[in-house]
N, C-alpha and C positions, 0 to 999 in steps of 0.2 A: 646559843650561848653568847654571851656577851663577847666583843670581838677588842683587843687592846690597840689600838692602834694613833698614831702620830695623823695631824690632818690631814696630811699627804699620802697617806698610805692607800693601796687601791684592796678592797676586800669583796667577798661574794654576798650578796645578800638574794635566799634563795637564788632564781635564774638569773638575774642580773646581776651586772658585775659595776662597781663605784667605785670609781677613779677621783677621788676628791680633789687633786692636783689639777684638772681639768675639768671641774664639776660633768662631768660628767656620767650618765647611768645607760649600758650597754648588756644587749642579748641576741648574741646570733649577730645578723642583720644589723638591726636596730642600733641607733645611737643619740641620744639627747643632751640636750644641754640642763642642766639644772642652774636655779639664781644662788649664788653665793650663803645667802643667808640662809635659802631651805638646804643648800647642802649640809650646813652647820648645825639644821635641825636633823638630818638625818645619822651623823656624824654621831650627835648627840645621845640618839637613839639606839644607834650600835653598840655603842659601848657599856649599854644597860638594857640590851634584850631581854626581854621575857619581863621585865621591870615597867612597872607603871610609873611616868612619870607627869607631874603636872603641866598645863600649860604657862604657871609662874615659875617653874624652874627651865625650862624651856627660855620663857625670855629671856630670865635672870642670866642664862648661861649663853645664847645665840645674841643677844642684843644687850650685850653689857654697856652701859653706861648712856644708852639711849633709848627714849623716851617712847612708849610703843605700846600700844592694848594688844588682847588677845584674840581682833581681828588678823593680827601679822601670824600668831602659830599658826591659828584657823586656816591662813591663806596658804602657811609651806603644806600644810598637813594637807589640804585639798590638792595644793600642785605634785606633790610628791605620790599622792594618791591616782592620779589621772595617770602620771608621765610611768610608774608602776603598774596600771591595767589591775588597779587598787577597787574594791568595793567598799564603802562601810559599813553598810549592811553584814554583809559577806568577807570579813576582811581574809586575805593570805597574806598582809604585808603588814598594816597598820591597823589596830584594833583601836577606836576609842573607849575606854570605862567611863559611863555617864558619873558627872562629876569630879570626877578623879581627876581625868587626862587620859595619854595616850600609851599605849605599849606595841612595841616592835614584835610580832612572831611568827615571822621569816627568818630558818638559820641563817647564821651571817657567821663567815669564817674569812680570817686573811689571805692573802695569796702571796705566791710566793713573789719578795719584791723584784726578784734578779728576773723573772718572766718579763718581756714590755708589754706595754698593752698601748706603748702608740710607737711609732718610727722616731728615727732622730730628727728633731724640730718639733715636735711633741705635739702634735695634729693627730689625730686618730685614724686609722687609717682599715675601712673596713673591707669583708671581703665582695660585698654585694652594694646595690642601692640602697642608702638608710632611710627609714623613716628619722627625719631630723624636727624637731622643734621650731619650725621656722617663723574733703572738697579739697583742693588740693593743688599743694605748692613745696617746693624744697626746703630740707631741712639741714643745718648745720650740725654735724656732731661730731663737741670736744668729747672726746672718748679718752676715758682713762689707760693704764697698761692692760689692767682686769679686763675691762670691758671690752677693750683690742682686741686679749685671745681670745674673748670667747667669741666673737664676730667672726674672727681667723677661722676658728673651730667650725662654726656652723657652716658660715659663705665657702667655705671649702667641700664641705661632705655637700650642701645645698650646688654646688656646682657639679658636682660627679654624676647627681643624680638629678641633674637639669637634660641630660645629654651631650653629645657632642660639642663642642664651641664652634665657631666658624674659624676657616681657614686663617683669616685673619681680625685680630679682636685687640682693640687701643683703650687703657683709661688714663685720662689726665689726670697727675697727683695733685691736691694743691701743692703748688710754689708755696716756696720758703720767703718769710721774711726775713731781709738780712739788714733793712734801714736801720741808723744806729737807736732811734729812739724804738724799735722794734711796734712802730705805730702803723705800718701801712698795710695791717690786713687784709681791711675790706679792698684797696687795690689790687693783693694777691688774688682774693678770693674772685676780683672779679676778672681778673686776667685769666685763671685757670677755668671761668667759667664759658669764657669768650673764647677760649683757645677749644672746649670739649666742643659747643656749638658750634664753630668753625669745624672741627672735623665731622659734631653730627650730619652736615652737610651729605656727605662722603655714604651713598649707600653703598657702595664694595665692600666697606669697613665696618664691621659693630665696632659701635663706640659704649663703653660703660658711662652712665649718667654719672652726674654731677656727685648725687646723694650718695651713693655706692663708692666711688673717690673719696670723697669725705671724710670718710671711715679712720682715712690713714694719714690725716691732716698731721696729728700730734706727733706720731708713735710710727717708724720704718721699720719695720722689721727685714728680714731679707726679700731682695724683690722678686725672688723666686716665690716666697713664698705669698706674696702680692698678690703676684699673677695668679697663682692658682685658687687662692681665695675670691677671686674677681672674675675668673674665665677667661683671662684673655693672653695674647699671646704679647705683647707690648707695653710698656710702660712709657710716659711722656712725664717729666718734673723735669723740675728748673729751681731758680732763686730770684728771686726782684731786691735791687739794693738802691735806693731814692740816695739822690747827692744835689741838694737845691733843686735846680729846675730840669737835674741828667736824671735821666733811669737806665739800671745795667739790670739787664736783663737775659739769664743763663737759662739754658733750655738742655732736654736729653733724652734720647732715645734709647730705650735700652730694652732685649730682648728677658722677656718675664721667665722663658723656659734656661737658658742658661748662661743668666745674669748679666750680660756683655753688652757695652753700650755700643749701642753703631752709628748713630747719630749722635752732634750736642753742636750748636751753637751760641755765642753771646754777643750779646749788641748791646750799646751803651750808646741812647739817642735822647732825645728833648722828650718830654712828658707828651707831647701833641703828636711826636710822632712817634709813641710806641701806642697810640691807638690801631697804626694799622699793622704793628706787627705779629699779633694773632693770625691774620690772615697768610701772611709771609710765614711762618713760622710752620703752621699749618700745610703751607704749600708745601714746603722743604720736608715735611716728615711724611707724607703720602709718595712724595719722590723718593725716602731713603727705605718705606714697606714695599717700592717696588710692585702696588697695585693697576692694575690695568685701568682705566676709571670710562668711563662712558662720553659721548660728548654733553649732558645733559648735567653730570658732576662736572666737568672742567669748568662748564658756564657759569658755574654756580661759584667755583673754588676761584673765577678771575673776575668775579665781582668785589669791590671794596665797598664798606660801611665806613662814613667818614662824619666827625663828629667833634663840636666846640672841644676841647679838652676839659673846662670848667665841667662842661656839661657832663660829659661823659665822667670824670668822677664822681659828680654828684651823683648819676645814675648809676653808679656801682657800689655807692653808699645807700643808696634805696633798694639793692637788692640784697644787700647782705641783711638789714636791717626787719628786710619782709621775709628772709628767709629764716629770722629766730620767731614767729611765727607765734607772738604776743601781743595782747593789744596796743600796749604800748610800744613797743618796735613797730607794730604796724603803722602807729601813727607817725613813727621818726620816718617808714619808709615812705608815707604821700610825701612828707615835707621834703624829701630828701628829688623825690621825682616830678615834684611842680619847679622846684630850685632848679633842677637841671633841664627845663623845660623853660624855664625865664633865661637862660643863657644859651638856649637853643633850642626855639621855635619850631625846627622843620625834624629835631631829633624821633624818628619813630617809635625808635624802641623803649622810650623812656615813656611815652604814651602808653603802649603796652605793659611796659613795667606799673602804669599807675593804676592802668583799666584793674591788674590780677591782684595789686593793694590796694583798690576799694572795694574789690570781694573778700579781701581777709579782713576789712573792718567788720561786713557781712557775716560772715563766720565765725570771730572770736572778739567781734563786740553788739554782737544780737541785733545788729544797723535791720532796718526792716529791709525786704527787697527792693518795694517800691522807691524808697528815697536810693536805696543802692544802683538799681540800675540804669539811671539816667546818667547818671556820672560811669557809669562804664560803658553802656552806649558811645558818648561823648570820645571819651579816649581811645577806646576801638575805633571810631570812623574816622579820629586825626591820626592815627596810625596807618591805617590800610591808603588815609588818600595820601599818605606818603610814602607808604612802600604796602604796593598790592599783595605783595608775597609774604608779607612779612607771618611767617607762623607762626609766632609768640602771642600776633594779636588776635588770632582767629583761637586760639587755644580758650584764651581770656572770656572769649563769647562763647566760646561752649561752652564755659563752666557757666557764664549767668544764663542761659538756652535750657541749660539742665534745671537748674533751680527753677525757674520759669515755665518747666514741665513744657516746652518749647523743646519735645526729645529729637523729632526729624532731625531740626533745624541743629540741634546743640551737635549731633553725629553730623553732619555733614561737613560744618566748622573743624568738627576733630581730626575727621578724617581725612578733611584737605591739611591741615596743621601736618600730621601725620603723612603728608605726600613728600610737601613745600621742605620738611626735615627730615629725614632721614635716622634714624636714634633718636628721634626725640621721643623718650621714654613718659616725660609729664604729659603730652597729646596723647599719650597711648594708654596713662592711667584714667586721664579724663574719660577717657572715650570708654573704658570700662565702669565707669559711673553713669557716665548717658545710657548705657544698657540697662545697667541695674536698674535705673530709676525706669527705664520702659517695660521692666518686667520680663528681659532677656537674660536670665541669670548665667546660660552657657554660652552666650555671646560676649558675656561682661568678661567672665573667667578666660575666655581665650584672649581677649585684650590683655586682662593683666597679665598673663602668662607669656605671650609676648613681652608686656617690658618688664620682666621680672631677667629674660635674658641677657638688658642691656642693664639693669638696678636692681641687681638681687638684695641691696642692703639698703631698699628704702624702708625707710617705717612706714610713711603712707601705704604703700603698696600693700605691705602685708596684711596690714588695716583691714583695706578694702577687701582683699582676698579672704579674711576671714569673715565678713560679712558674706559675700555673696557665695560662700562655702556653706554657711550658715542656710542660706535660703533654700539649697538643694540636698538637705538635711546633711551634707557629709559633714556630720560633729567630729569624726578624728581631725580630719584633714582641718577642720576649721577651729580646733582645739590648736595645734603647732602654729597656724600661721597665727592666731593672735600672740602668743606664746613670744612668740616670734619678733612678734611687733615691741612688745615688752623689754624686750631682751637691747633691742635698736633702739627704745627710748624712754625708759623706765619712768624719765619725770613727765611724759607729756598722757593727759587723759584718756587719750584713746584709747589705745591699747587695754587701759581694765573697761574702757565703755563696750569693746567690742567682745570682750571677755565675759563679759557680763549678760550682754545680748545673747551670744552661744550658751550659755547656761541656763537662762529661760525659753530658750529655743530646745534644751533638753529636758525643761522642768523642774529644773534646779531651781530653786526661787532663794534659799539662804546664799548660796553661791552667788547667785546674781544679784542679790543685794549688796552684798561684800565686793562687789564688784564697782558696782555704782557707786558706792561711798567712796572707795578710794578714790575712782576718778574723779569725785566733788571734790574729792582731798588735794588732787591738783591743781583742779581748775572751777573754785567756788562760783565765777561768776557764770558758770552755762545754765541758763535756764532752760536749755532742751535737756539736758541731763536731771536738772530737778523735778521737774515734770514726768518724766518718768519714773523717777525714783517714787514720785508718789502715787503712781500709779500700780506700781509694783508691791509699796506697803501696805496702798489699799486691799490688793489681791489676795494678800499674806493675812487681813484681818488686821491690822497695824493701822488703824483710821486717827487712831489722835498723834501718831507717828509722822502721819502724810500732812496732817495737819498740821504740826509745827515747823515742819522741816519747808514747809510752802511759807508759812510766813515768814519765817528766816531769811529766807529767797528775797521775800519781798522788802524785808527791812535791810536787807543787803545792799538794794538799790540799783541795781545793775541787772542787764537782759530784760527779756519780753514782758514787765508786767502785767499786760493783758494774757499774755498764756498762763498764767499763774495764776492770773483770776480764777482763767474758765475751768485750769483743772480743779482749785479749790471749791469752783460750783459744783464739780463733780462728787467731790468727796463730800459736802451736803447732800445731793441727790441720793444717796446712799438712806440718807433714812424716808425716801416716799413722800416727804411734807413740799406738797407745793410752795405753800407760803415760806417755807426757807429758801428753797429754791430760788423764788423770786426774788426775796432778800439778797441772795448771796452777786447775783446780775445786776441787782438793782447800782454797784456803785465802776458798774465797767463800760467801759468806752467802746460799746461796739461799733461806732461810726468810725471810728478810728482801725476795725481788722479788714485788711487786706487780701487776707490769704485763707482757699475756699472750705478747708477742713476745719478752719476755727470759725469761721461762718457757721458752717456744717453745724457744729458743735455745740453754737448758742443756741441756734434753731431745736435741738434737741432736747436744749434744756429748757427754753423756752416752753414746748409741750410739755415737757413732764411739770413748771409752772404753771399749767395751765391759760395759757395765753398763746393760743392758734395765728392768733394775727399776727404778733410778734414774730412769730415763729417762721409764718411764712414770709414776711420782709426778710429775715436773714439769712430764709432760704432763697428767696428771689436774686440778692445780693450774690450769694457764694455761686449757683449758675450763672451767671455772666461771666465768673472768674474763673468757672472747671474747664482743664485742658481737653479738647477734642480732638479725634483721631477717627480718621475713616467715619465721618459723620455720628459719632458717639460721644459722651463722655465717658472718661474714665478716671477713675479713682485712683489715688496717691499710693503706689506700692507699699512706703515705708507704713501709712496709716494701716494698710491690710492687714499687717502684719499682727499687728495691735487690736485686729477686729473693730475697726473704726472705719465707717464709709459716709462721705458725703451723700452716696446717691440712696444708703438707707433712710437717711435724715429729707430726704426731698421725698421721700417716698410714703412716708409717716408723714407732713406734711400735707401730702395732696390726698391722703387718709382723709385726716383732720378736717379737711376743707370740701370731704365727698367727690373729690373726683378719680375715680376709681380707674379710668382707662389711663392716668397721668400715671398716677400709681404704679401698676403693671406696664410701661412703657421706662418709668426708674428701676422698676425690681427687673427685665429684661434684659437692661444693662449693666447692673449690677451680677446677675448670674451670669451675664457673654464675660465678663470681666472675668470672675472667676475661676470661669472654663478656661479664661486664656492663660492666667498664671498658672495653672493646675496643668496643661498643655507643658508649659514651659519650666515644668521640674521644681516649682516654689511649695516647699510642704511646712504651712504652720496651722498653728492651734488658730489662729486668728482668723483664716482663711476658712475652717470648716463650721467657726462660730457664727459669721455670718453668712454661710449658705441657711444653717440652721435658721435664721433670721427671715432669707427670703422663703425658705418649706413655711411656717411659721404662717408668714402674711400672706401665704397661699392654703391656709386649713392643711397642707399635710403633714399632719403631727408627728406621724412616723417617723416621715426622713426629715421631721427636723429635730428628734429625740434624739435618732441615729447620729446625724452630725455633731450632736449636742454631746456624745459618747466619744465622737471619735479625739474631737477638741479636750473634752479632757482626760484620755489618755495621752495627747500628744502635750499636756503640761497648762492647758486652759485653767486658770483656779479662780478668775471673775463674778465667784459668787455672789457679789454685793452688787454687778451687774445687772446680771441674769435675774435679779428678784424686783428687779425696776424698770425692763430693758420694752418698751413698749410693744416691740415686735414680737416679745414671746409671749402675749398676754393670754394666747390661744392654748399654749400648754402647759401653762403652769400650774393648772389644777390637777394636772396628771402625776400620776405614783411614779414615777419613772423621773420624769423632771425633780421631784423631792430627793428620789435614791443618789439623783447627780451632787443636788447641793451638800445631802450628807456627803458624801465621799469628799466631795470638798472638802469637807468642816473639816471633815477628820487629818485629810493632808495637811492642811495648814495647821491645823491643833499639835501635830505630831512636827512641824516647821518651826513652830513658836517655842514648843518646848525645847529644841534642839538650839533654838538662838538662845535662849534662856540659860540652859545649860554653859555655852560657850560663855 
């Protein structure tokens, strides 16, 4: 029956209990966070159980006076359905009526309001471990009061059920601006970021990361209740107050268990020399923890960084600047870190600072690598000949080492980064990227989970963790942490990119479409995310869908237009017409690709043009450029995943050309590859699609039907592929091969009609 209730009101819906005060939904155990706006569709829902109600009263009533399609119900109805252990098929919570809308029928009754259902400070507090909701550089976030608790909420239950903390655990708050024009943030921010570094120094101490601090730049709630949102036993804040050319500079120590400060100093010195009072500052608060320290940390802790003063703010205006983590910030940050590099030549760290902001032009302005990595080369080696140790700058090279499928080398960088600091949680996520990308997905996860105990509230982090959660098919586990990522930064793309990615890692294909869009919706200019997108409409039967949404891309003007070419030759490929084909390559600059999967990829279409020779120059090209390992090549993990291999496309290739021992010496390495992800816990459609491929160009049809079975059951729906796909030309006359692609049709027919619906 329908339930009467004020927002605030907490009521049982079936076995879970909603607490709308806390968005939150709670059974037993268990505790999640819900987004404000699907609580309000749930909210909604209550109060007219059993009642059908539209997805346009839905808006009309959850999204008054803003502007929103009926992807938004679509998306609480999916999240409210997952975070419930919701079916649509099978509903017990939420039923859709085709056409209609939605109806709730799960009893839902109030409870009594005088019961708590969280402790006073209104954090939930449960009786077990909860299952909670939970390339790369730091992120700034203004968080609102809303968005506070619910961080408070999560980083709290996500701490309890981290494990123990250590003995002793520090996080720097940002400093307060108190200058009168209230202008000298980026000074703050980089004081607070120079004082966590200084202590990351300190392995006796976990130090919580920068990004996890951050949290509580706006909004102090009690710092008890800091602490234990953060894990740590310590809190370190201050206030900076600029008077011309004085800075006064207040600091404080205060214990997070029961609130009492036991340190605080303030100094009030020249601009030039409160550069080296991080250091100082730093010394004085490991002397008032009372830690025992090593002689190996004192060495470390009586070294000084000394630095032009010009320079040095300009280099703190280049990190805050790289740290909003936009093209255009990114661009404010080189300028900000060659300026502080014109006013001090020998500064290292601002070299470093610039090497890790020409990888975010790389990132979030589609810069190719090859023009990228010469200029971060550059500023890594003026850094290291200036300070050997410096782990900021070895950090910087493992990230271009990883892109560069350079994986030894990018780990070794990481993991010295990771010596030379001590907390430094960004070396510790890096270095779980260099795994992932080598195909170590239980290696990746133990990195992250490592600094997830010094930055439980970074968004990157949880990013990644749900990616490489993703690869060892754990879909709960990798369902929360994207969730999760969402929750930490709601405007930035990721979070539905990776959402989106676990959804067709489940064979969701409407979900992960809805997925993808939004993320275009924040961030139109990713051509690695378009590209996808139209690969994924392709899958779904959506061919003039892929098609316009490529050209959009391309009239957009921004990111990789050559990868937008090749995927739109792909979606020509689609109808078997050579001569289009060759039309569609005929106006791309393949002398201009770099990188060896889009080689790969010409070369592929190339033969299905009909043009052998072409095909093998682009295949000749992309091996010179495949990463080797223990005298082999090996193929691009993320491509795997996709069922896309260079070493198939060389393989077809030396087909074409009769040389049959080349052949079987590509497909040998292509199957060692295989075996080795498959070793290493990676389970996708993508990966059994092209075993099928190499059974296939070895005549055994069987186990390559088999695989062809197992792909899609595990969510493969490629059938516009598969009817062109040169390596299965051996089984495609087979009854078996037909039963696939119907079952296709029919998935996606019953896909289409469901978006249709919506």
């Amino acid at each position: 029956m329908p339930v009467s209730t004020t927002p605030n009101t907490p009521f049982s819906l079936g076995e879970w209990i909603v607490d709308p005060s806390l968005d939150t939904l709670s059974r037993g155990s268990e505790c999640s966070k819900v987004e404000p706006r699907t609580m309000g569709v749930l909210i909604y829902l209550s109060e007219r159980a059993g009642q059908v109600v539209s997805a346009e009263e839905l808006e009309a009533a959850v999204w008054k006076g803003v502007v929103v399609t009926s992807q938004s119900v679509y998306q609480s109805i999916a999240q409210l359905r997952r975070q419930l252990g919701d079916n649509a098929r099978d509903p017990l919570y939420i039923a859709t009526v085709p056409r209609k809308g939605y109806r709730l029928v799960a009893p839902v009754a109030p409870l009594d309001s005088t019961g708590p259902l969280a402790p006073p400070g209104g954090t939930p507090e449960p009786t077990a471990a909860p299952a909670v909701r939970r390339r790369n550089y730091p992120v700034l976030l203004g968080a609102s009061s809303l968005l506070l608790a619910t961080l408070l909420a999560v980083a709290l239950l996500w701490s309890r059920s981290a494990g123990p903390a250590a003995p002793v655990a520090i996080a720097v708050l940002p400093f307060t601006d108190l200058s009168t024009g209230h202008d000298d943030a980026p000074f703050c921010e980089g004081l607070t970021d120079e004082l966590t570094s200084a202590l990351a120094d300190v392995s006796e101490v976990r130090v919580i990361a920068r990004d996890s601090a951050a949290v509580f730049r706006d909004h102090r709630p009690d710092v008890r209740r800091i602490g234990a949102a953060l894990g740590v036993s310590h809190l370190l804040e201050g206030s900076v107050r600029r008077d011309g050319k004085r800075v006064r500079v207040t600091a404080a120590l205060v214990d997070a268990r029961s609130g009492v400060q036991i340190w605080s100093r303030s100094m009030e010195r020249s601009a030039q020399e409160v550069l080296g009072a991080q250091e100082s500052v730093a010394r004085d608060v490991i002397a008032a923890l009372k830690v025992h320290l090593s002689a190996r940390t004192r060495a470390r802790l009586a070294v000084a960084h000394g630095a032009n003063v010009s320079a040095y703010e300009l280099y703190l205006l280049g990190r805050y600047h790289q740290q909003q983590r936009t093209p255009a910030s990114i661009e404010r940050a080189i300028g900000y870190e060659r300026a502080a590099l014109e006013q001090d030549r020998d500064f290292a760290l601002a070299y470093a600072g610039l090497a890790d902001a020409y990888m975010g032009v790389y990132y979030y302005q589609a810069r190719s690598l090859t023009d990228t990595a010469p200029l971060v080369e550059q500023a890594v080696a003026e850094a290291l000949r200036r300070d050997p140790n410096l782990a900021e700058a070895y950090a910087a090279r493992g990230v271009l080492r990883s892109e560069q499928s350079r994986l030894d080398e990018a780990i070794a960088d990481l993991r010295k980064a990771s010596i030379l600091k001590p907390n430094y949680a960004d070396a510790l996520i890096r270095l779980g990227a260099a795994y992932e990308y080598r195909g170590e997905p239980r290696e990746s996860l133990d990195a992250y989970d490592q600094a997830l105990e010094i930055d439980p509230l970074n968004f990157v982090l949880h990013q990644r963790r749900c990616l490489v959660l993703q690869n060892l098919a754990r879909f709960g586990e990798a369902d929360r942490a994207c969730a999760r990522a969402i929750e930490l930064m709601p405007d930035h793309p990721n979070g539905y990119w990776t959402t989106a990615l676990d959804a067709l890692a489940e064979g969701d294909l409407p979900r992960a479409l809805s997925g993808y869009r939004q993320a275009l919706a924040h961030a139109p200019w990713r051509t690695d995310l378009q590209s996808q997108l139209a690969w994924l409409e392709l899958d779904l039967g959506l061919e003039q869908q892929a098609l316009k949404d490529l050209e959009a891309a391309r009239l957009r003007g921004t990111g990789d237009r050559v990868s937008l070419a090749i995927e739109r030759a792909f979606v020509i490929a689609r109808t078997a017409k050579p001569s289009a084909v060759a039309d569609a390559l005929r106006g791309i600059d393949l002398g201009a690709i770099s990188y060896p999967q889009q080689l790969a990829d010409a070369a592929l279409l190339q033969l299905l043009a009909n043009d052998p020779a072409a095909a093998q120059s682009s295949a000749t090209r992309a091996e010179r450029l495949m990463p080797v390992e223990h005298g082999a090549m090996v193929d691009d993990v993320w491509q795997t995943r996709w069922g896309r291999s260079a070493l198939l496309a060389f393989t077809l290739c030396a087909r074409a050309r009769g040389d049959t021992a080349a052949a079987e010496r590509y497909l040998a390495q292509l199957s060692g590859w295989l075996d080795y992800l498959e070793r290493n816990g990676h389970v996708w459609a993508g990966l059994h699609y092209l075993r099928a491929d190499v059974h296939a160009l070895r005549g055994r049809s069987d186990d390559a039907l088999r695989e062809l079975g197992t792909a899609t059951r595990l969510g493969w729906r490629r059938a516009w592929w598969m009817r062109v796909d040169p390596a299965l030309e051996s089984v495609r006359a087979d009854t078996r091969f037909a039963a696939l692609l119907a079952h296709i049709a029919s998935a996606n027919a019953s896909d289409q009609a469901h978006l249709t619906a919506r």
